[in-house]
C-alpha positions in Angstrom: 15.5 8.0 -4.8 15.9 9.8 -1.5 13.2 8.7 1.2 12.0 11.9 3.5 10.2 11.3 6.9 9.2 13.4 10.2 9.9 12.1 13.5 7.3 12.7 16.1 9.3 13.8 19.1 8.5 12.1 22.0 8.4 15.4 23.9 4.9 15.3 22.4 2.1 13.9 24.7 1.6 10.8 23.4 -2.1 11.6 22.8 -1.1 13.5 19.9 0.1 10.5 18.2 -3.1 9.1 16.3 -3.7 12.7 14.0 -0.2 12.7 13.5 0.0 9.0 11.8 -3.3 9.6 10.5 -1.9 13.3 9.0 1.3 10.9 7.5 -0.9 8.2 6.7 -3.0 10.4 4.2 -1.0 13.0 2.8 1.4 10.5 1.5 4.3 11.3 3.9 6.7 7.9 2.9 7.9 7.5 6.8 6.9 8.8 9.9 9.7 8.2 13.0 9.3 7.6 16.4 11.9 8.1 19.3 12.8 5.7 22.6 14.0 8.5 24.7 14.0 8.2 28.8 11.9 9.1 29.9 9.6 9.5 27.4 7.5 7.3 25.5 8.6 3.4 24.4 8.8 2.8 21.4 7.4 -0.4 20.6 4.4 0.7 22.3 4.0 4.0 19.8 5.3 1.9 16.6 2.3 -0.8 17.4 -0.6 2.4 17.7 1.4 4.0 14.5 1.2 0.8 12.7 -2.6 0.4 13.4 -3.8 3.3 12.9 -2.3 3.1 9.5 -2.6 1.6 6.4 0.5 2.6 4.2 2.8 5.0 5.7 6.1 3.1 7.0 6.9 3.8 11.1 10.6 3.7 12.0 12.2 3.3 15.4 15.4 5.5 15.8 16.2 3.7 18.0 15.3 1.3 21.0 18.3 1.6 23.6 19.8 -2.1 24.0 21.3 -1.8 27.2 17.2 -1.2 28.5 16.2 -4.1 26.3 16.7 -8.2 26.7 17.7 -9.3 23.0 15.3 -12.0 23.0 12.5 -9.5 23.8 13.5 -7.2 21.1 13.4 -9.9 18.7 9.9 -11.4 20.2 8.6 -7.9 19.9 9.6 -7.0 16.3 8.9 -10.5 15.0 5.3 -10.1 16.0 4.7 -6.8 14.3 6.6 -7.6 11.4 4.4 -10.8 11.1 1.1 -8.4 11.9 2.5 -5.2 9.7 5.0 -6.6 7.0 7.5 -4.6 5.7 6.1 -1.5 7.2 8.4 -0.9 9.8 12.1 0.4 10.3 13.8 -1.0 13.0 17.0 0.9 14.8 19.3 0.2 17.3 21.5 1.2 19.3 24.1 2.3 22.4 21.4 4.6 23.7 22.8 8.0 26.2 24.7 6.9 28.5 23.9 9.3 31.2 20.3 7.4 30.8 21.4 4.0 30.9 23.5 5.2 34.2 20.5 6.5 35.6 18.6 2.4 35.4 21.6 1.1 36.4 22.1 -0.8 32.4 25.3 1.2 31.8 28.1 -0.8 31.0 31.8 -0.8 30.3 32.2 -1.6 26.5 29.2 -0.3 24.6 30.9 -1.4 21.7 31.2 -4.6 22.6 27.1 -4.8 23.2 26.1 -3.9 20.5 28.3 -5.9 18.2 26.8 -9.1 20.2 23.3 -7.7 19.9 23.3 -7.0 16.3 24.4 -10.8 16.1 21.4 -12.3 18.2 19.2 -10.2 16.9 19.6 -10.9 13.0 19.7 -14.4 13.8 16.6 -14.8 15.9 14.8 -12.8 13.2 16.0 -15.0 10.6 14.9 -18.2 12.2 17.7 -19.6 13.7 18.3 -21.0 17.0 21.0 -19.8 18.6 23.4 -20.4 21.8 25.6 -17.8 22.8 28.1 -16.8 25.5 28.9 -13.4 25.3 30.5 -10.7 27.1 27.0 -9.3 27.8 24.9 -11.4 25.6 23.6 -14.7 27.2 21.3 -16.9 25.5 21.3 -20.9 25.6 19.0 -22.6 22.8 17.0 -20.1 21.6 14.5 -19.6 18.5 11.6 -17.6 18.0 8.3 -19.6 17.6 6.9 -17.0 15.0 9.6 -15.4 13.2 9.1 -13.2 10.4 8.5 -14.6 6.8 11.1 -12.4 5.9 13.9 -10.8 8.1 14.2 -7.3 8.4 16.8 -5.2 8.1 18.0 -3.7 11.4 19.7 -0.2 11.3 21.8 1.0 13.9 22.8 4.3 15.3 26.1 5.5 14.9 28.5 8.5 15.5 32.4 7.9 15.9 34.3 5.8 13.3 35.0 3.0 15.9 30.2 2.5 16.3 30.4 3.5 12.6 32.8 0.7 11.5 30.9 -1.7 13.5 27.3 -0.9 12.1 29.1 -1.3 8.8 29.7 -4.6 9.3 26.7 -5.9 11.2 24.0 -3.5 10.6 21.8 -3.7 8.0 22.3 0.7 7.6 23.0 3.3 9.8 21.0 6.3 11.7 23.0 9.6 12.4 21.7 12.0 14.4 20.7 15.6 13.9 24.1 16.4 15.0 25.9 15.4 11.7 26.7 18.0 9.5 27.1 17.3 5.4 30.6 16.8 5.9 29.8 14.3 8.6 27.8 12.4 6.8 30.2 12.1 3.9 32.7 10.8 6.6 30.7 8.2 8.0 29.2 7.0 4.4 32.8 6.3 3.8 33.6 4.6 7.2 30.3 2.2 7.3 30.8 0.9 3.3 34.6 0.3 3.4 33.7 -1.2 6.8 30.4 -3.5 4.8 31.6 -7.4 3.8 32.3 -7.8 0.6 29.7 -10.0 0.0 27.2 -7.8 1.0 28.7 -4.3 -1.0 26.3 -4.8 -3.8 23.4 -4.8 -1.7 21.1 -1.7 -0.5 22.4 0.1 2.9 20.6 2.5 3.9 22.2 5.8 5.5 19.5 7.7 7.8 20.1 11.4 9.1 17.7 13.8 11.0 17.4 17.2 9.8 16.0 20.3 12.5 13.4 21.5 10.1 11.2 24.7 10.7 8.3 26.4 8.5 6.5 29.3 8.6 6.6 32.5 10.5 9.6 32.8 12.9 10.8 29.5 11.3 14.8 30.2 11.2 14.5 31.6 14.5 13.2 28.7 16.0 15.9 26.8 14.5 18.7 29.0 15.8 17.1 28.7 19.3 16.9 25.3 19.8 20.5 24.9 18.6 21.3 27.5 20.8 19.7 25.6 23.5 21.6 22.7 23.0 25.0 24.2 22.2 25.2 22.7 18.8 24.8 26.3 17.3 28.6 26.2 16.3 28.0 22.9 13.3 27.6 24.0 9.9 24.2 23.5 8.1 22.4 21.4 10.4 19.2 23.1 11.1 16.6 25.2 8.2 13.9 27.3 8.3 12.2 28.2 5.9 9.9 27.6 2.9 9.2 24.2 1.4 12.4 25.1 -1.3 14.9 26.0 1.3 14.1 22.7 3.4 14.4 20.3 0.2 17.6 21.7 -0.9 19.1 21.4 2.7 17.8 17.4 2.1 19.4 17.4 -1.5 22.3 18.8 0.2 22.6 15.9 2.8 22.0 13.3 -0.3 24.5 14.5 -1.9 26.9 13.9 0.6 25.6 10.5 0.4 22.5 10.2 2.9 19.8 8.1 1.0 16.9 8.8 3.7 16.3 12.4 5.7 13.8 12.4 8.5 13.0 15.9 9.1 12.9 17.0 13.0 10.6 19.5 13.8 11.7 22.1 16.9 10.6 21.2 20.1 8.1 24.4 20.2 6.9 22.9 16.4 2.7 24.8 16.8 1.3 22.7 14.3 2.7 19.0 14.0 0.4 17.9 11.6 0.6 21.1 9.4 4.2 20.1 9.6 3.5 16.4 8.6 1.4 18.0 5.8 3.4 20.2 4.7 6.8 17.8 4.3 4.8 15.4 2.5 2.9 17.6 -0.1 4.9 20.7 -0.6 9.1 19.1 0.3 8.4 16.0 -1.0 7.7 16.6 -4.5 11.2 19.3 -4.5 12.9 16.4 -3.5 14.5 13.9 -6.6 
């Protein structure tokens, strides 16, 4: 069954947060997403007032930057609201923009490389293990959390070319692509990340994550075309709709089919009414979706 979210853009004030989660909490919206964009809003410190201010709606992270963030922190930080909110969150990961980490002086030379070593602490710590390692850019020397999780959580990780793609296949726990990735896209990179999954693991549950611009209402398809206008991403097939609650679920059936099993639906940056939005995904798209 296809999960469906919204993602709260973080060029919202973040003020606005509490109706939105209460909006997802209550109209049965399955996931509502949060961004870590610079320079923005953090997102542990939104996923924690999500998380409270809710009782059942899950809050995913898409994603926290790792060059910005210590591994041991990241694991400290999900451990504890894993262990105060079980199951109830969605944790990504990943390179983060570049021109961003350049700007705090975090960039570094192999992202590749960082992110395979981070994926690797960070699983462990959240499983309960000490660890020493001696990375590249990973340093830690006896480490363990003192309150891990009951359970470890899956971490997803953001991904775009094959080389990122193939790596979160084989560490991650799923993959996030971005709103950027049209049908045929996502086709390409289910491929890449499960030939790329051990084979002990190719049985199991791996969740593949895309965003979806998503408008409704009047001037809907216009605000669409705008923003990818905007952003010079008006030339990729399919990757934005306006329109009515039908036209916006078969655009999601569209993107399962090419095998996305979660679609977090991204309103446009002028979206009036956030938590009509919220309302409307959950209880008129949601039901149109299989």
């Amino acid at each position: 069954m296809t999960t469906l979210g919204v993602v709260f853009r973080p060029q919202q004030p973040p003020e606005r947060l509490r109706e939105v989660v209460r909006a997802a909490d209550t109209s049965g919206l399955e996931e509502l997403w949060l961004w870590e964009d610079c320079f923005l809003e953090g997102g542990i410190a939104t996923a924690s007032a999500a998380l409270a201010w809710s009782e059942r709606v899950r809050i995913g992270v898409g994603v926290l930057p790792v060059p910005l963030r210590n591994v041991a922190i990241t694991a400290m930080e999900l451990a504890t609201l894993e262990r105060m909110f079980p199951g109830r969150g969605i944790w990504g990961v990943g390179h983060g923009v570049q021109d961003w980490m350049g700007q705090v002086g975090e960039r570094v030379a192999s992202p590749i490389t960082l992110l395979r070593e981070y994926l690797e602490a960070l699983r462990a710590l959240l499983a309960g293990q000490r660890i020493s390692v001696r990375g590249r850019y990973v340093q830690l020397d006896d480490v363990a959390l003192d309150w891990p999780p009951p359970a470890a959580p899956p971490i997803l990780a953001a991904a775009t070319g094959p080389r990122t793609l193939e790596l979160v296949g084989a560490a991650a726990d799923g993959v996030i692509l971005t709103s950027s990735t049209p049908a045929a896209g996502v086709r390409t990179a289910a491929g890449i990340v499960r030939a790329a999954r051990p084979e002990s693991m190719a049985a199991h549950p791996y969740p593949i994550v895309v965003y979806l611009l998503a408008a409704t209402g009047p001037g809907a398809a216009d605000r669409v075309a705008a923003e990818l206008r905007a952003e010079n991403r008006d030339t990729i097939p399919g990757i934005g709709v306006g329109g009515d609650a039908r036209a916006i679920a078969d655009a999601v059936i569209a993107w399962t089919e090419a095998g996305a099993t979660g679609v977090v639906l991204q309103p446009t940056g002028d979206e009036p009414d956030l938590v009509g939005f919220v309302r409307f995904a959950a209880e008129q798209v949601r039901p149109l979706v299989p």
